[in-house]
C-alpha atoms as one frame of an Amber mdcrd trajectory, in Angstrom:
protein
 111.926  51.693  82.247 111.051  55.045  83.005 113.165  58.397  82.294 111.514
  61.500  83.983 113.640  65.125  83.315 113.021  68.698  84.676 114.852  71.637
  83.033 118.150  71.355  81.334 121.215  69.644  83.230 121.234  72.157  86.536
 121.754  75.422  85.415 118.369  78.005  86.903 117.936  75.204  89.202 116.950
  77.649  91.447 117.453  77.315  95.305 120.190  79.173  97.552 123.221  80.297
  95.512 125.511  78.937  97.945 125.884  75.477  97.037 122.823  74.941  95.315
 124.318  73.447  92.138 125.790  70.924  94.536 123.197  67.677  93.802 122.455
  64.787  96.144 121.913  61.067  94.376 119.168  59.652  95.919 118.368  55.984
  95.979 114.666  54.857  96.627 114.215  51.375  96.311 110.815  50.654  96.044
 109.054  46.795  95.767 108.782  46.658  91.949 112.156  48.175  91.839 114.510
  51.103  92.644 113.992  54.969  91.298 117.766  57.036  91.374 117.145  60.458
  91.524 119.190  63.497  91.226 118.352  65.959  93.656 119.575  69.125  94.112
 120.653  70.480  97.978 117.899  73.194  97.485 115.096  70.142  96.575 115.049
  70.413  92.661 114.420  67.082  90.816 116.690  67.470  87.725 116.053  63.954
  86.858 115.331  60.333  87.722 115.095  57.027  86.156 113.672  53.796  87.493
 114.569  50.100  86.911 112.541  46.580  87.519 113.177  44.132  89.683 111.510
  40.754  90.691 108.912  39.676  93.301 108.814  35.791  94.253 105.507  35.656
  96.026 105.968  31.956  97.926 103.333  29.195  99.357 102.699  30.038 103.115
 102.755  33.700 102.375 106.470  33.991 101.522 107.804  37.342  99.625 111.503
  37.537  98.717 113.673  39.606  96.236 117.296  39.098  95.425 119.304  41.872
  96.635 121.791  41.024  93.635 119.202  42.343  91.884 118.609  45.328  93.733
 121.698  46.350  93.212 122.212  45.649  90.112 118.660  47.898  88.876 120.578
  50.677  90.943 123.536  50.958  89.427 121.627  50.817  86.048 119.684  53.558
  87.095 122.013  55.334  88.372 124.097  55.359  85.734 121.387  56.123  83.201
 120.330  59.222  85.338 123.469  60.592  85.310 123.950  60.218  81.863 120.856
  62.257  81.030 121.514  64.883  83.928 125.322  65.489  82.909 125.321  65.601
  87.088 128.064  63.137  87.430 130.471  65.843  89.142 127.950  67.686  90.750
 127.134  64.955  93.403 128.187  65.846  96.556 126.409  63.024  98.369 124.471
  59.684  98.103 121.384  59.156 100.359 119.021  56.125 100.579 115.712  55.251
 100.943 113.416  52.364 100.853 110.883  49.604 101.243 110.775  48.761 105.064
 110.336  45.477 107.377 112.856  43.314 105.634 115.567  41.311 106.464 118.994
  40.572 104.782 121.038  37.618 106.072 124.269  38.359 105.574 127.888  37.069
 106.120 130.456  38.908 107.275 132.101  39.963 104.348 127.542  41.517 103.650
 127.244  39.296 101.098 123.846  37.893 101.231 123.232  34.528 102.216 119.732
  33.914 100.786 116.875  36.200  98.964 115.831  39.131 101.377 112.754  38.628
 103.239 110.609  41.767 102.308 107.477  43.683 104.276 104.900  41.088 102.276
 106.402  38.397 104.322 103.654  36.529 106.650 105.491  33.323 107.165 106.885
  34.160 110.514 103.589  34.886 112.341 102.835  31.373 113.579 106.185  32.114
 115.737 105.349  35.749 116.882 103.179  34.144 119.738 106.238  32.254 121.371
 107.790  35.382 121.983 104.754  37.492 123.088 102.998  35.245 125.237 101.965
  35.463 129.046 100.091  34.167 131.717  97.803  37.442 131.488  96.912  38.160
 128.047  95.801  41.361 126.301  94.998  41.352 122.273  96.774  38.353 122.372
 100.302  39.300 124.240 101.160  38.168 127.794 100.364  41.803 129.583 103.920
  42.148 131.298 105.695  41.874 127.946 103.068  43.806 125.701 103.245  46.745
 128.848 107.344  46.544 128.875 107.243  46.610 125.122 104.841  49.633 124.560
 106.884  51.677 127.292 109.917  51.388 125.865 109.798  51.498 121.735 105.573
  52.341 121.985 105.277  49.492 119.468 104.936  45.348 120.223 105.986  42.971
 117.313 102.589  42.519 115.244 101.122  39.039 115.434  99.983  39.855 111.206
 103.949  38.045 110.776 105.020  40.810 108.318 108.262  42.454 110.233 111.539
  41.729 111.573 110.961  39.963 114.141 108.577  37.789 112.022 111.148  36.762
 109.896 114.103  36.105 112.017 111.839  33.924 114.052 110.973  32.277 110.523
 114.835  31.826 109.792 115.612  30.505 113.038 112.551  27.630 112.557 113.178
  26.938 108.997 116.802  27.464 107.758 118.484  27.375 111.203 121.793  26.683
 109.660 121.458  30.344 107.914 120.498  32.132 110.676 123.674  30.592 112.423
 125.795  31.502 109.841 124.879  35.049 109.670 126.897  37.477 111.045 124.209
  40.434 110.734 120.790  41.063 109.540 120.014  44.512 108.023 116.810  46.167
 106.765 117.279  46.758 102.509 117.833  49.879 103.492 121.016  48.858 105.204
 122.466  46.802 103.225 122.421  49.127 100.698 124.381  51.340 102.616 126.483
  49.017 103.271 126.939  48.394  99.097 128.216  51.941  99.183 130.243  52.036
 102.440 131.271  49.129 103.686 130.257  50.203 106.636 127.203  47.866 108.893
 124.991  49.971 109.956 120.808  50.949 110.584 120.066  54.417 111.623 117.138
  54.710 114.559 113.711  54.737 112.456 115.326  51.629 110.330 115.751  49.161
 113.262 112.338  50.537 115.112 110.411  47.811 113.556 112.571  45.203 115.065
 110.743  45.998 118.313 114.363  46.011 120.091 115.610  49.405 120.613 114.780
  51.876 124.157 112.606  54.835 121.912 111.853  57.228 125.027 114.634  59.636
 124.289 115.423  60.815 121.152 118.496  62.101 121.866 120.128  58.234 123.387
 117.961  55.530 121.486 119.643  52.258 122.267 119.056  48.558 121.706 117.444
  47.381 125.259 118.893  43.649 126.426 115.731  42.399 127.467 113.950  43.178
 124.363 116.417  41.353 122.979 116.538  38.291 125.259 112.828  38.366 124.398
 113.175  38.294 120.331 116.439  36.025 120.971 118.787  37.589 118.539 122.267
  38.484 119.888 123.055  42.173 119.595 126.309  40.963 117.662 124.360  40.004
 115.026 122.337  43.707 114.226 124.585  46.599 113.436 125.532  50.138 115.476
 122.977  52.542 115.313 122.900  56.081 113.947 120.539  59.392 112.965 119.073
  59.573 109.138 121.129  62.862 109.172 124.361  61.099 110.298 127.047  61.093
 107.891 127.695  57.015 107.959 130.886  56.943 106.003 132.373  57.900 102.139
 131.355  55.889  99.175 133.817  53.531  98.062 135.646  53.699  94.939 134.011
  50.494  94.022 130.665  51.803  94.229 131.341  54.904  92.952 132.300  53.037
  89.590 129.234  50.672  89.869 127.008  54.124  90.066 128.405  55.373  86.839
 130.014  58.390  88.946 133.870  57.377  88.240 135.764  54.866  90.677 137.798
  58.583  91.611 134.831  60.016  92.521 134.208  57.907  95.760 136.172  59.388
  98.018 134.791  63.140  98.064 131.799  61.876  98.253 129.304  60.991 101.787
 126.929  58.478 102.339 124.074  59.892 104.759 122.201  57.211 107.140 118.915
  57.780 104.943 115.762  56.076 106.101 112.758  53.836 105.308 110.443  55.005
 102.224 107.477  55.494 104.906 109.384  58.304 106.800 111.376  59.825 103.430
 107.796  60.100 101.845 106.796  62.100 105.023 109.722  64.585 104.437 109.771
  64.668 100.633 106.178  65.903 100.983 106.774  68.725 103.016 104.338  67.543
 105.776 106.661  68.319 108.466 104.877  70.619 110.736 103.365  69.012 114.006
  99.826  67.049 113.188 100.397  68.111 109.366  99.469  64.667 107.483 100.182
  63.391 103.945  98.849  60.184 101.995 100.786  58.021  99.786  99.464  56.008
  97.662 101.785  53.120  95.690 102.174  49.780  95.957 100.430  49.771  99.486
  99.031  53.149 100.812  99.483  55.264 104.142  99.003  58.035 106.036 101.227
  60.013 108.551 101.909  62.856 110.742 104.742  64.235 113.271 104.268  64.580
 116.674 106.400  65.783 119.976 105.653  62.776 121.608 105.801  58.800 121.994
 102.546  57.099 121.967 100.722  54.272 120.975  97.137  52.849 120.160  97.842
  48.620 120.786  94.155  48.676 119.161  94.242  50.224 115.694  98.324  49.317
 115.720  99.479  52.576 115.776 102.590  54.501 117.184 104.392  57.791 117.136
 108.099  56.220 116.121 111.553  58.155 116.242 111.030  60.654 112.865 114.580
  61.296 110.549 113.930  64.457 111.651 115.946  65.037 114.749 113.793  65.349
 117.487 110.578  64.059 116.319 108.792  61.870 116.268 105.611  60.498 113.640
 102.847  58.464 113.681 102.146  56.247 110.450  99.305  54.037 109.320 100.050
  51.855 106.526  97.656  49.688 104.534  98.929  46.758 102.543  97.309  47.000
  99.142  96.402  50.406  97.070  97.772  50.981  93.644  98.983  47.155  93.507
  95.092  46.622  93.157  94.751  48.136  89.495  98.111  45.844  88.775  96.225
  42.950  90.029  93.120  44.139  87.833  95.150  44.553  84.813  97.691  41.181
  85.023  94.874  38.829  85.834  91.728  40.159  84.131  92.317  42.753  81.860
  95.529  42.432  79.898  96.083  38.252  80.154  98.178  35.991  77.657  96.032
  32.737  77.866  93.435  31.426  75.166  91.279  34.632  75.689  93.553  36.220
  74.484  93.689  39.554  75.601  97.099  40.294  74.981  99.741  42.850  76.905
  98.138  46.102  78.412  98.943  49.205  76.217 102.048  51.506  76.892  99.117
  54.280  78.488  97.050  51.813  80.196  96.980  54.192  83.755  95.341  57.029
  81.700  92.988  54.688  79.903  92.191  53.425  83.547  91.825  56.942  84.085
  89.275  58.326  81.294  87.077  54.916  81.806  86.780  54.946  85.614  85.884
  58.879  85.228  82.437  58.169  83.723  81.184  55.948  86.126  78.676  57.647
  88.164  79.909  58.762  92.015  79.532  55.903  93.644  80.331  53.172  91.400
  76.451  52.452  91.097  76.659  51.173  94.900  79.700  48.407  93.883  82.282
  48.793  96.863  85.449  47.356  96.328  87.861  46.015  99.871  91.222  46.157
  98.925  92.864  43.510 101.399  94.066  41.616  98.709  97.508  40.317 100.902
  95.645  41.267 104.183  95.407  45.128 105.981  98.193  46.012 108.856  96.034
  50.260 109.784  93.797  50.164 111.280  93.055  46.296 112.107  95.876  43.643
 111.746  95.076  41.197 110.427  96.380  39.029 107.138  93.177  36.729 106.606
  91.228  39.648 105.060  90.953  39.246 101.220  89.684  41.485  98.388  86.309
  41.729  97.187  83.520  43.075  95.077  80.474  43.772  96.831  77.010  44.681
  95.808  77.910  43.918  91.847  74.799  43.424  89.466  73.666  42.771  86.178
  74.073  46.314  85.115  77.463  46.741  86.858  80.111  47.656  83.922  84.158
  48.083  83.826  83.835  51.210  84.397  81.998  51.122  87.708  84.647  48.220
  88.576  87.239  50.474  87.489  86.010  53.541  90.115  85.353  51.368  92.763
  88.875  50.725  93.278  89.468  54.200  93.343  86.921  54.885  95.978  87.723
  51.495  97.826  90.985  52.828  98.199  89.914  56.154  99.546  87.148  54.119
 102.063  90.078  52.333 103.698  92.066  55.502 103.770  89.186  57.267 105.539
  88.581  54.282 107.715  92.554  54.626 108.924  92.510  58.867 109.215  89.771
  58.350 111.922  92.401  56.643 114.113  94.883  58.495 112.957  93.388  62.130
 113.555  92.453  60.315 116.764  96.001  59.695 117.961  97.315  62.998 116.948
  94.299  65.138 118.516  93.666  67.053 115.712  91.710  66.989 112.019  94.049
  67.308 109.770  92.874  69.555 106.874  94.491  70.248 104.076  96.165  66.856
 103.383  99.055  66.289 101.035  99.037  63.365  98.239 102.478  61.530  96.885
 102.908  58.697  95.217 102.332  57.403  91.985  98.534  57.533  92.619  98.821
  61.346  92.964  99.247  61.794  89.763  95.491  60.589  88.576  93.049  63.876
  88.929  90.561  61.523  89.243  91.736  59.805  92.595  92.751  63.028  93.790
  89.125  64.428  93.719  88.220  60.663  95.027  90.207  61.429  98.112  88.964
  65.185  98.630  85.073  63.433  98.807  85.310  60.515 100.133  87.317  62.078
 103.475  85.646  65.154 103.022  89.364  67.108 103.125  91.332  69.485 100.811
  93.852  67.486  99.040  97.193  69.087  97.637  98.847  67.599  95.340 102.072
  67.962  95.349 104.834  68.894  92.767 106.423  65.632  91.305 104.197  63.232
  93.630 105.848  60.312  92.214 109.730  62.396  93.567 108.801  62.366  97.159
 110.498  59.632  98.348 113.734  60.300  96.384 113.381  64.259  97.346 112.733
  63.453 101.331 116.182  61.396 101.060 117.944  64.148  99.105 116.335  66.660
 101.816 117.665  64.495 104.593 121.253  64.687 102.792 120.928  68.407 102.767
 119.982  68.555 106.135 123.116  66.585 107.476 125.119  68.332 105.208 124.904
  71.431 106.923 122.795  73.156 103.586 119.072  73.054 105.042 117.139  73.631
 108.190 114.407  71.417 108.953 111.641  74.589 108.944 113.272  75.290 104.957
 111.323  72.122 104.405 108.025  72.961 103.569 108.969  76.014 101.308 110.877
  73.609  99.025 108.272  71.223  98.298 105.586  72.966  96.113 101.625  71.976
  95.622 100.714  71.729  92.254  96.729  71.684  92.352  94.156  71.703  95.215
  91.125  69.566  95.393  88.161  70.362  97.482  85.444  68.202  98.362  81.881
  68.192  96.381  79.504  68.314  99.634  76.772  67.137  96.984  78.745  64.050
  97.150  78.946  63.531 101.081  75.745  62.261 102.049  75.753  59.019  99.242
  79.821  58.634 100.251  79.118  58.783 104.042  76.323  55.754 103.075  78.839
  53.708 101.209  81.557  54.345 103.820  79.201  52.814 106.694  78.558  49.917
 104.114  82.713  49.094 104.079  82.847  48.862 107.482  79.949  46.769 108.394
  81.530  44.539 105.153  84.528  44.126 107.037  82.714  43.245 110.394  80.719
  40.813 108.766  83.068  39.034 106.448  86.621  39.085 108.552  85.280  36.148
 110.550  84.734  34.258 107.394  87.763  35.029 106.069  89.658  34.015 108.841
  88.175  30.766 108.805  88.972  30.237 105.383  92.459  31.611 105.100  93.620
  30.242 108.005  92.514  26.582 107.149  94.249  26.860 103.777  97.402  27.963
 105.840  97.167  25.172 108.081  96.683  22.772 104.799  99.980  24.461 103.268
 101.639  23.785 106.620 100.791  20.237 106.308 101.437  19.679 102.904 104.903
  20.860 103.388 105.633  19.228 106.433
């Protein structure tokens, strides 16, 4: 567990004096688990703390939490935060955030009826092609639908299996008799809100990823009936729609107790529609100016920017998707795997309990990773590290692709192993800004870094010279998501103006990029992409012939 704490309680908080001792409690669930923030309505983090939760990874490329156990880490958290902030009657509001593309089966009473299906999920794309195929086909859809679906939400369901769409087509195959009974399916997000309201529910940038919804004015997004003739789920069974901003309802007294805020607390309190972690990131940044672009690196890894208008590149599957900024809309690229590749390092190699014996990883393992991958030379000694250890979605889809080492040699050491992730990281990232800066018509210089991996120096500098861009890293990195939810709040609450974003999200340092490093990291970029070129064919031979071999087995 992890208890982060700025100032004392909220007194100097700072911010407007009108209401800026009023504090927002913001929820961002996250894959390993949720972080419960307190935010105040002027942007100050007074205090989080964060709870686990479990991943089942599943043969055929299944991923699934329990969102018992979501709630559950919540309410711990929550509690625990408000303990240490002494905030309890200072919330004026609850706002969530979190992991996007899943699905929660629910009856009508929301009570789950089976694990959630998260983002990870690939087991649904064998079915993606039975609702996306044509006589005429482009990039593998039938033109007519892929034309009809790009017009109207500038997105098509991706054949990679890992959304919506994906997985209701993987319910309706495999546990038809739960898809029947459900009486809605809701992103996490949702059905979180739903925890705290009662109320069913997705607000505009939730559902976009169900491919189902009429995205060409902001101001009257709908579901469309043909999309959802196509996708076959009846509209009764996904709930009303509403803005991020949106007030959705008051928390219930039951919630409010299960928070640790007092069951008499629930009724002064709102519930605001929130929004996926992708878009909250985008917010809690303060990257909300037009073609203004921020990275996050976590779990998985992305890159986005707002935009005036609705677009999409089919090729490099990328689209400029309704914002939770009224009126906007952004453009994201997302790639699968990023900081989950030290985990992977540490859990399987490094810190193992088997007959090697090399025991649990120390309580500062990331700043050990830290100081060793520092004195590797720029470069990694030419190693180059992929990181599509569960496949990449920005800027190719595609789920076959696996990890890998490349160019490793007798005098390769941890060390160089160690900085090659950092820099494989970065190469990917690159690899996706070219697409992204592309689509948006612009370079986008400075760029902001969140996420947990902000808060290594190291990869910060990595990113400034490998993309050859000033990176700012931003005040409480690991906060953003928790602070663009809180910021949302404030924003529907009547407290904050949109343009009062950026001055209430600071930049701690700036990192510029070494040009004496350009020439060898423009070599070793060109190397990553012709490795991808000439190893994704292999890849997809072999990963989809041990799919097909799982399919059999279970059949």
């Amino acid at each position: 567990m992890t208890a982060v704490r700025e100032g004392e309680g909220l007194a100097g908080s700072g911010g407007a004096a009108q209401g800026s001792r009023d504090c927002v409690l913001a929820i961002d669930l996250g894959t390993s688990g949720p972080k419960v923030a307190v935010v105040t309505l002027d942007a100050k983090v007074v205090g989080w703390q964060t709870r686990p939760v479990p991943l089942s990874l599943l043969d055929g490329g299944g991923a699934e939490q329990a969102p018992a156990d979501w709630w559950r880490a919540i309410c711990e958290a929550a509690t625990a935060v408000l303990e240490q902030t002494g905030a309890a009657k200072r919330i004026v509001a609850v706002a969530v955030t979190s992991h996007w593309c899943g699905t929660v089966a629910v009856n009508g009473a929301g009570e789950p009826l089976r694990p959630s299906i998260i983002w990870l999920d690939a087991r649904g794309a064998r079915h993606v092609p039975e609702i996306c195929d044509g006589l005429i086909r482009v990039e593998g859809y039938g033109a007519r639908k892929l034309a009809k679906w790009v017009r109207l939400t500038a997105g098509v369901p991706s054949l990679a299996g890992k959304e919506p769409v994906a997985h209701l087509l993987w319910l309706r195959h495999n546990e038809p008799e739960v898809y029947a009974k459900a009486a809605m399916f809701l992103e996490p997000k949702d059905w979180l809100n739903f925890k705290l309201t009662g109320v069913f529910a997705a607000t505009f940038d939730s559902i976009t990823a169900h491919w189902v919804t009429d995205n060409r004015r902001l101001d009257s997004i709908s579901y469309h009936p043909d999309l959802l003739e196509w996708i076959g789920v009846p509209r009764a069974k996904l709930p009303d729609l509403c803005g991020a901003t949106e007030v959705i309802g008051a928390l219930t007294r039951e919630a409010a107790a299960g928070l640790g805020l007092g069951a008499a607390r629930g009724d002064g309190i709102q519930v605001i529609g929130g929004t996926p972690d992708i878009h909250s990131a985008a917010v809690g940044s303060g990257a909300v100016d037009d073609r203004q672009a921020h990275i996050y690196v976590g779990t998985s890894s992305w890159a986005t920017c707002h935009v005036r208008y609705k677009k999409t590149d089919v090729l490099h599957n990328m689209a400029s998707l309704p914002s939770p900024l009224p009126g906007r809309y952004f453009v994201a690229a997302a790639q699968e795997s990023a900081g989950v590749c030290f985990e992977y390092l540490r859990d399987h190699f490094l810190f193992v309990d088997d007959a090697l014996g090399t025991g649990a990883a120390p309580d500062d393992f990331w700043q050990r990773l830290e100081r060793v991958g520092a004195t590797a030379p720029v470069g990694s000694g030419g190693l180059i590290f992929t990181p599509w250890l569960y496949g990449e979605r920005c800027p190719v889809a595609d789920d076959t692709l696996r990890a890998g080492f490349h160019n490793m040699s007798l005098r390769t050491g941890r060390a160089e192993l160690i900085r090659s992730i950092y820099e494989g990281v970065a190469f990917n990232t690159k690899w996706l800004l070219k697409y992204l800066e592309r689509f948006v018509g612009a370079r986008c210089d400075p760029i902001r870094f969140i996420g947990g991996g902000a808060m290594s120096r190291l990869w910060c500098q990595v990113m400034a010279d490998v993309l050859d861009r000033e990176i700012h890293q931003v005040l409480e990195p690991r906060a953003c998501n928790a602070r663009g939810a809180a910021l949302l709040a404030s924003i529907g609450l009547g407290h904050l103006q949109v343009e009062d974003i950026p001055s209430r999200v600071g930049v701690a340092t700036s990192f510029s990029p070494n040009p004496a490093h350009r020439e060898l990291l423009d070599r070793q970029f060109a190397a990553y992409l012709q490795i991808h070129a000439k190893n994704a064919p292999i890849h997809r031979r072999l990963n989809q012939s041990a799919r097909s071999r799982r399919r059999g087995s279970a059949s």
